[in-house]
C-alpha positions as CSV (number, residue, x, y, z in Angstrom):
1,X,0.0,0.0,0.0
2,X,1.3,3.4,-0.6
3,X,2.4,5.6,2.5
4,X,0.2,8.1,1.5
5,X,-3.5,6.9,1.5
6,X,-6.0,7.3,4.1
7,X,-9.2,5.0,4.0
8,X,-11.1,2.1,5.5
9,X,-10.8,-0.4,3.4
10,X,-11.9,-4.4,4.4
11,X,-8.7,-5.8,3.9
12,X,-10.3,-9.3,4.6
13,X,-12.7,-8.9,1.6
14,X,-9.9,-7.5,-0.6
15,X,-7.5,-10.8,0.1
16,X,-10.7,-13.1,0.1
17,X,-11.1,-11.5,-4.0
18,X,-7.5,-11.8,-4.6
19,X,-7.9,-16.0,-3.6
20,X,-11.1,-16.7,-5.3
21,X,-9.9,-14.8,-8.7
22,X,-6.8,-16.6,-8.2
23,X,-4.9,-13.3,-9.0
24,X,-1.0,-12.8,-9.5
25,X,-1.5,-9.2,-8.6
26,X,-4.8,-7.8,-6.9
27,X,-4.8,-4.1,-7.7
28,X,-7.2,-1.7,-5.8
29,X,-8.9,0.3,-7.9
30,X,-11.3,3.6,-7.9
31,X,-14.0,5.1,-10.1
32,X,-13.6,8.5,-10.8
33,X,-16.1,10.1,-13.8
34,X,-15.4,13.4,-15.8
35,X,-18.2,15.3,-15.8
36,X,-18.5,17.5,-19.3
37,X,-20.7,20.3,-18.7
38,X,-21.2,21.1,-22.4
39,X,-21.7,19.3,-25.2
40,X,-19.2,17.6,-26.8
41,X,-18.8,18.1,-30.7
42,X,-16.5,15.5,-32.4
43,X,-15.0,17.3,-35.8
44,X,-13.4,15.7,-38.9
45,X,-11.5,17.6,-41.1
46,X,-13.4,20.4,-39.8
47,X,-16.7,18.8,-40.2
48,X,-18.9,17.7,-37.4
49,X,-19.6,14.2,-37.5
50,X,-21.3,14.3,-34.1
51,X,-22.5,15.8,-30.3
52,X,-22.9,14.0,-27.3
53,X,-24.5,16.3,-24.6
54,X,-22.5,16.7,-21.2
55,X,-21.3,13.5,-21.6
56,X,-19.7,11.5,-18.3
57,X,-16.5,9.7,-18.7
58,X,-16.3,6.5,-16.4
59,X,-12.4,5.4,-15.7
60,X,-10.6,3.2,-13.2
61,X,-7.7,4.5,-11.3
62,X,-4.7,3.1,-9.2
63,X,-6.2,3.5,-5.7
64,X,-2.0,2.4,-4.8
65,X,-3.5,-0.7,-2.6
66,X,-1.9,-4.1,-4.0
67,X,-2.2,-7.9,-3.3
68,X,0.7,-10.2,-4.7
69,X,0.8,-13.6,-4.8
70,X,3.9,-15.4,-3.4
71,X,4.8,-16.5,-7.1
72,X,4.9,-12.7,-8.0
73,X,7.7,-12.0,-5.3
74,X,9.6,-14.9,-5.6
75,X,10.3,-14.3,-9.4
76,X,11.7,-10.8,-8.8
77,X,16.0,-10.6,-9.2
78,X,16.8,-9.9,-5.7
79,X,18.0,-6.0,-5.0
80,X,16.2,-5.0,-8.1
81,X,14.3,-1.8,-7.7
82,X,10.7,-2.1,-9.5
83,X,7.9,0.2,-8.7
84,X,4.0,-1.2,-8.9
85,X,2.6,0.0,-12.0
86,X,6.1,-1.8,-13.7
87,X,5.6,-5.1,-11.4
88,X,1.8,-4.7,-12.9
89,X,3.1,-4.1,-16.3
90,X,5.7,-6.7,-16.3
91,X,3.1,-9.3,-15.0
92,X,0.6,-8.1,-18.0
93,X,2.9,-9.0,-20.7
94,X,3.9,-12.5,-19.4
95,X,0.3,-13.3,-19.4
96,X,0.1,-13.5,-15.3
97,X,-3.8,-12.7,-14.1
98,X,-4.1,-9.1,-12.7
99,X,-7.0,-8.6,-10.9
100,X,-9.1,-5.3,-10.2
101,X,-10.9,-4.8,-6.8
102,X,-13.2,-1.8,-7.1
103,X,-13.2,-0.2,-3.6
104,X,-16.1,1.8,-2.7
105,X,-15.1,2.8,1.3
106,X,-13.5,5.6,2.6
107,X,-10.2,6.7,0.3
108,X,-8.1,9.6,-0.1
109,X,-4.5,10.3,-1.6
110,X,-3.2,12.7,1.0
111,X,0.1,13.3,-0.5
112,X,-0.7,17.1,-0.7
113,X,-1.4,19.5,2.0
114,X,-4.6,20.3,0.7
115,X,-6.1,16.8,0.4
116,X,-3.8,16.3,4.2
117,X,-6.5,19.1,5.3
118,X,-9.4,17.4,3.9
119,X,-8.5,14.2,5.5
120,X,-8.0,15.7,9.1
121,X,-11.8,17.5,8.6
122,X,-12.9,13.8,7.5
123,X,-11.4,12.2,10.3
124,X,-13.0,15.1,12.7
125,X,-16.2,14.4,11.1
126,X,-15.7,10.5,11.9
127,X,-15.1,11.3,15.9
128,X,-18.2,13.1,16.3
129,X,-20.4,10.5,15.0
């Protein structure tokens, strides 16, 4: 997990899904959508060929939460440096099963002051419930 990441994650149910999908690597990830206010004209050769209106964009991201099979660890040169998203790369291309886990509790990336601020008001909020 990555030193930076506040949330409340069932840890339990994330290794359970990581055994039954018989995963190399289990990567935790979040939904984040992009909200278009407008609509959206798609242009060809300065002809429009189309409009979505305010169209929302659905993607995945890295929530930096991993679960790595013993196999996965064991096949890494010892002393080599590798960061996750190159392990989870690497793994892809040898055809090793990656797994996603959508995580829906508590989660926030509080590697910069502001969102550091925004997790002490969250965990404030928490104490008085």
């Amino acid at each position: 997990m990555n030193g930076d990441l506040l949330t409340s994650i069932d840890f339990g149910r994330m290794l359970t899904f990581h055994d039954e999908h018989k995963a190399d690597i289990t990567m935790c990830v979040r939904e984040f959508k992009l909200e278009i206010p407008y609509g959206v004209v798609n242009v060809r050769d300065q002809e429009i060929v189309g409009i979505q209106e305010k169209p929302v964009e659905k993607y995945f991201a890295n929530a930096g939460i991993y679960v790595l099979s013993r196999n996965v660890i064991s096949n890494q040169d010892h002393g080599e440096r590798v960061d996750m998203p190159e392990l989870v790369t690497k793994q892809l291309s040898s055809g090793k099963k990656v797994s996603a886990f959508p995580i829906h509790e508590y989660w926030l990336d509080i590697g910069l002051m502001k969102q550091y601020e925004q997790a002490q008001i969250d965990i404030n909020n928490i104490n008085r419930d």
